[in-house]
C-alpha positions as CSV (number, residue, x, y, z in Angstrom):
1,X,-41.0,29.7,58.8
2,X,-41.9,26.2,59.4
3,X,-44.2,24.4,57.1
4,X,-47.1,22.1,58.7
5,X,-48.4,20.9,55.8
6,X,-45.7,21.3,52.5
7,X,-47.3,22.0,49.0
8,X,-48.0,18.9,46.7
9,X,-47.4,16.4,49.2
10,X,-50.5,14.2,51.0
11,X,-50.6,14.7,54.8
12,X,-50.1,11.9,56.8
13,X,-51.4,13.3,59.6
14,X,-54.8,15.1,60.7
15,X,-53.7,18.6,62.8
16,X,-55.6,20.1,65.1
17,X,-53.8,23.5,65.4
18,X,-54.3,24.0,69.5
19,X,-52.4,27.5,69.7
20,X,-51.0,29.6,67.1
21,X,-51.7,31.2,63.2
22,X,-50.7,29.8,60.0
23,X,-51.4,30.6,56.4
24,X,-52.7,28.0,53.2
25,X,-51.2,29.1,50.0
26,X,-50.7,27.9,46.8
27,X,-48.4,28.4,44.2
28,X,-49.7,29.0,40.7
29,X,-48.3,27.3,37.1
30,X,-46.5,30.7,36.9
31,X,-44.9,30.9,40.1
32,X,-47.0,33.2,42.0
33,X,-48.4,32.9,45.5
34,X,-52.3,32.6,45.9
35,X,-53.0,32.9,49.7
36,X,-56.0,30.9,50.2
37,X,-56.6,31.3,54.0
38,X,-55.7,32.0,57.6
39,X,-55.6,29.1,59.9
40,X,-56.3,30.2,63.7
41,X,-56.9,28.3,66.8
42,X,-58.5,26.0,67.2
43,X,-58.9,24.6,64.3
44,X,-58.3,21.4,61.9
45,X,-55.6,21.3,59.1
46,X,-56.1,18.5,56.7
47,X,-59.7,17.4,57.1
48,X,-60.6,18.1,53.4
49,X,-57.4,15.6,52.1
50,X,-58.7,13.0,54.9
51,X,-62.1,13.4,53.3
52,X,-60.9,13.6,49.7
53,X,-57.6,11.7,49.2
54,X,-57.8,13.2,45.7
55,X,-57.4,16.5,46.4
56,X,-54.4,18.7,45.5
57,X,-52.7,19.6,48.9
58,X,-51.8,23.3,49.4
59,X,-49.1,24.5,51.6
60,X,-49.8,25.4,55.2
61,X,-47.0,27.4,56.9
62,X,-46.9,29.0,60.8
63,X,-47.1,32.2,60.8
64,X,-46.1,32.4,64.8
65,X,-45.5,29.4,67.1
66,X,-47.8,27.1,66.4
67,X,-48.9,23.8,68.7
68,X,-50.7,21.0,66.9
69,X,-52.1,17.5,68.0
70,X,-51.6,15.4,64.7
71,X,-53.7,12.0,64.2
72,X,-52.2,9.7,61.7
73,X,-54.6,9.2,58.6
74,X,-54.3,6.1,58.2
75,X,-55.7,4.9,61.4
76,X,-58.2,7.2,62.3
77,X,-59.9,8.2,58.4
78,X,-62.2,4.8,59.1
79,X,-63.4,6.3,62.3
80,X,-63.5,9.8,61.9
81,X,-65.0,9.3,58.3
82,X,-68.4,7.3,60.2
83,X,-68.8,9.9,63.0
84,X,-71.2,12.5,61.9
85,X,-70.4,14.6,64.9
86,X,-66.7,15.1,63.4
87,X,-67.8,15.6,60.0
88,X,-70.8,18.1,60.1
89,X,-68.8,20.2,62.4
90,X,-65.7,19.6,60.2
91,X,-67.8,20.5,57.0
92,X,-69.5,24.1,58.0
């Protein structure tokens, strides 16, 4: 299965998953798997390490054919980060 977002590392980009299902895991100190969520469309993947740099990225993996838009962080965390639009529908 093909990873969107691999465990550990910080996202470059913002997805917005336009079609398809993933899943958000995490593996634990002892090498279990925590499933955390399903992702389904639409829907953003990496809007809580664009609003948190901080935070400890889990691994998102398709579960089916997935087709994402991806915004690089860099360019668009100013911009997004000031539109209240974005971020109190982001945040419910």
């Amino acid at each position: 299965m093909t990873y969107i977002v691999q465990e550990g590392q910080q996202p470059s980009w913002l997805f917005y998953l336009t079609r398809g299902r993933a899943r958000l895991y995490a593996t634990l100190a002892n090498g279990r798997v925590s499933l955390i969520d399903f992702f389904a469309a639409p829907c953003f993947i990496g809007e809580i390490e664009l609003i948190d740099k901080d935070h400890e990225p889990r691994a998102v993996q398709a579960i089916e054919e997935c087709w994402c838009l991806a915004l690089p962080m860099k360019h668009y965390r100013p911009l997004l980060l000031n539109d209240t639009l974005f971020l109190r529908k982001t945040l419910r």
